[in-house]
C-alpha positions as CSV (number, residue, x, y, z in Angstrom):
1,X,0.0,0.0,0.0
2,X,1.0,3.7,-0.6
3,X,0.1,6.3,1.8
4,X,1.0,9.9,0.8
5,X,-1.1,13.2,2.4
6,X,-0.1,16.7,2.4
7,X,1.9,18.9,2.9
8,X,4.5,16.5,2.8
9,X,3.0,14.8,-0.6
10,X,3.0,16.6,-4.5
11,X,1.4,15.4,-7.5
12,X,4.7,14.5,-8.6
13,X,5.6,12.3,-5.3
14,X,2.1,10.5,-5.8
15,X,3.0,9.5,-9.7
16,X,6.6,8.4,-8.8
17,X,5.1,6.4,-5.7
18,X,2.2,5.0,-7.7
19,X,4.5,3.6,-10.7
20,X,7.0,2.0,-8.2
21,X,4.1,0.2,-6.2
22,X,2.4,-1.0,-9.5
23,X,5.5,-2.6,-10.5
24,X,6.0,-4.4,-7.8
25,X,2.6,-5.3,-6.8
26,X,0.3,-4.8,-10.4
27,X,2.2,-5.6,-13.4
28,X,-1.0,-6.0,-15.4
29,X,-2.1,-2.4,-15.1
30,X,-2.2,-0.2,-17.4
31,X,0.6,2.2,-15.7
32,X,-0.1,5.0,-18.1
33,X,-3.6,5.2,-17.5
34,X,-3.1,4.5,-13.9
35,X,-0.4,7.2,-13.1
36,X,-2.8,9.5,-14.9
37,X,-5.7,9.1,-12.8
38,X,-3.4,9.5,-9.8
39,X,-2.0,13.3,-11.4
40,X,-5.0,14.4,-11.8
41,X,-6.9,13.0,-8.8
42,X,-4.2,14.4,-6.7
43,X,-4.6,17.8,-9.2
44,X,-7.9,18.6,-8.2
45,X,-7.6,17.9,-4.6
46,X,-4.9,20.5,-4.4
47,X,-7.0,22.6,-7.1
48,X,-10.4,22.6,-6.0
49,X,-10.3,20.9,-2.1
50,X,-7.9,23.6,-1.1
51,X,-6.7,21.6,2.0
52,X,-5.6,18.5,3.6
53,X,-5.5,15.6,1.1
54,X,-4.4,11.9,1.5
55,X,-4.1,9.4,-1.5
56,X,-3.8,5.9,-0.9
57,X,-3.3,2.8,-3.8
58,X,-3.9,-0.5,-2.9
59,X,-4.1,-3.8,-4.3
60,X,-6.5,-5.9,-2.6
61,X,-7.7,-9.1,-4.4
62,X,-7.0,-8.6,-7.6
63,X,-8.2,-5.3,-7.7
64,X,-6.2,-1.8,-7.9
65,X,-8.0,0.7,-5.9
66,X,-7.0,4.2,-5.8
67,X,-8.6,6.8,-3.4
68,X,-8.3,10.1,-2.4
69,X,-9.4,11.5,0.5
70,X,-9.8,15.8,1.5
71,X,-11.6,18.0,3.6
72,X,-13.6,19.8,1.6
73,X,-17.5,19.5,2.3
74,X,-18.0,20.6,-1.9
75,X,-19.6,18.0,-4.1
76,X,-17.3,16.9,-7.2
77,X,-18.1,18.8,-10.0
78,X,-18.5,17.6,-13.6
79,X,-17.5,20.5,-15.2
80,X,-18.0,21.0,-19.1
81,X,-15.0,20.1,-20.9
82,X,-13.3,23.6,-22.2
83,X,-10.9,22.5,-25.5
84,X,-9.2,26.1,-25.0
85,X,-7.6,25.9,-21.7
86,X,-10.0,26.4,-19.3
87,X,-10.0,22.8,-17.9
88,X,-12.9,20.5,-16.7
89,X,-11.0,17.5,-18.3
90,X,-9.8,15.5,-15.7
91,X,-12.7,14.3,-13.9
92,X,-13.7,13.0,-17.4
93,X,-10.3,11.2,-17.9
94,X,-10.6,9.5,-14.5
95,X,-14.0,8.0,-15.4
96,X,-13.1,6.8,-19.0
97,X,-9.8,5.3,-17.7
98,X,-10.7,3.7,-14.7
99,X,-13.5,1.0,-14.9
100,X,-14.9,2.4,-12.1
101,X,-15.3,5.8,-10.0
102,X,-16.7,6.3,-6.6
103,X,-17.5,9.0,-4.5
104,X,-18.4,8.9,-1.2
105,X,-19.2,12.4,0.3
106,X,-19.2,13.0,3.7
107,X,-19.7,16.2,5.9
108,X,-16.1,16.4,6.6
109,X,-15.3,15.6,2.9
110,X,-14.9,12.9,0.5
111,X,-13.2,9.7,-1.1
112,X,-12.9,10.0,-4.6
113,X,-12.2,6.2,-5.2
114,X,-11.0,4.5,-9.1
115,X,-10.7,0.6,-9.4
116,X,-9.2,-1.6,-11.8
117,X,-9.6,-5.0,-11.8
118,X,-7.2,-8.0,-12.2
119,X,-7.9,-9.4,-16.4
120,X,-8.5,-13.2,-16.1
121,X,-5.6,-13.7,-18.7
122,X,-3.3,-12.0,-16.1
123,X,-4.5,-14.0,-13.2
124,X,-3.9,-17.3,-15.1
125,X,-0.3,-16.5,-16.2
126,X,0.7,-15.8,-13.1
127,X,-0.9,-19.2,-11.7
128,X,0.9,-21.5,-14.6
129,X,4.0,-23.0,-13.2
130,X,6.9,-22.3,-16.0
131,X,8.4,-25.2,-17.4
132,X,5.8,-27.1,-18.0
């Protein structure tokens, strides 16, 4: 598991982190798509939370879960996607390359949560003894 929160955490830090722990621990994920989702998770936690944030990636049978937790009482926002530099792309990145995105809101704030899970081809080649 990876644990980074701020202020001791960047967006940077969380990529790095994330890329070492899937290599270790989920060598079927996509790491592009994965390291994305972190970046711009982490992005709009620092962006739009505007406090204390905490991501944590796990692996947890055979499923990569990603979550990031802040303060802020605000709902997540869907905004309109702006082609000209005015944003509102990330949150719809997250939910086309994750297969799936949670929120949970809570008074206090809210767990943005993505999950991947483990492709049955993957599970079987790591279960076939080699040699045979």
């Amino acid at each position: 598991m990876v644990v980074i929160e701020s202020p001791h955490g960047d967006a940077a830090g969380a990529r790095h982190a994330t890329a070492e722990f899937l290599a270790q621990h989920c060598p079927w994920a996509d790491l592009d798509a994965v390291v994305l989702v972190v970046s711009e998770l982490v992005a709009n936690a620092i962006r739009h939370a505007g406090g204390w944030w905490r991501l944590c990636v796990r692996a947890v049978h055979g499923r990569l879960v990603v979550e990031i937790d802040d303060t802020s009482p605000d709902p997540l926002v869907l905004r309109a996607r702006d082609l000209t530099g005015g944003g509102g792309l990330g949150l719809h990145m997250v939910e086309r390359l994750a297969m799936l995105v949670e929120v949970d809101q809570r008074a206090e704030g809210k767990t943005v949560r993505a999950t991947w899970v483990q492709p049955a081809a993957a599970v079987t080649q790591q279960m076939t003894p080699v040699g045979i």
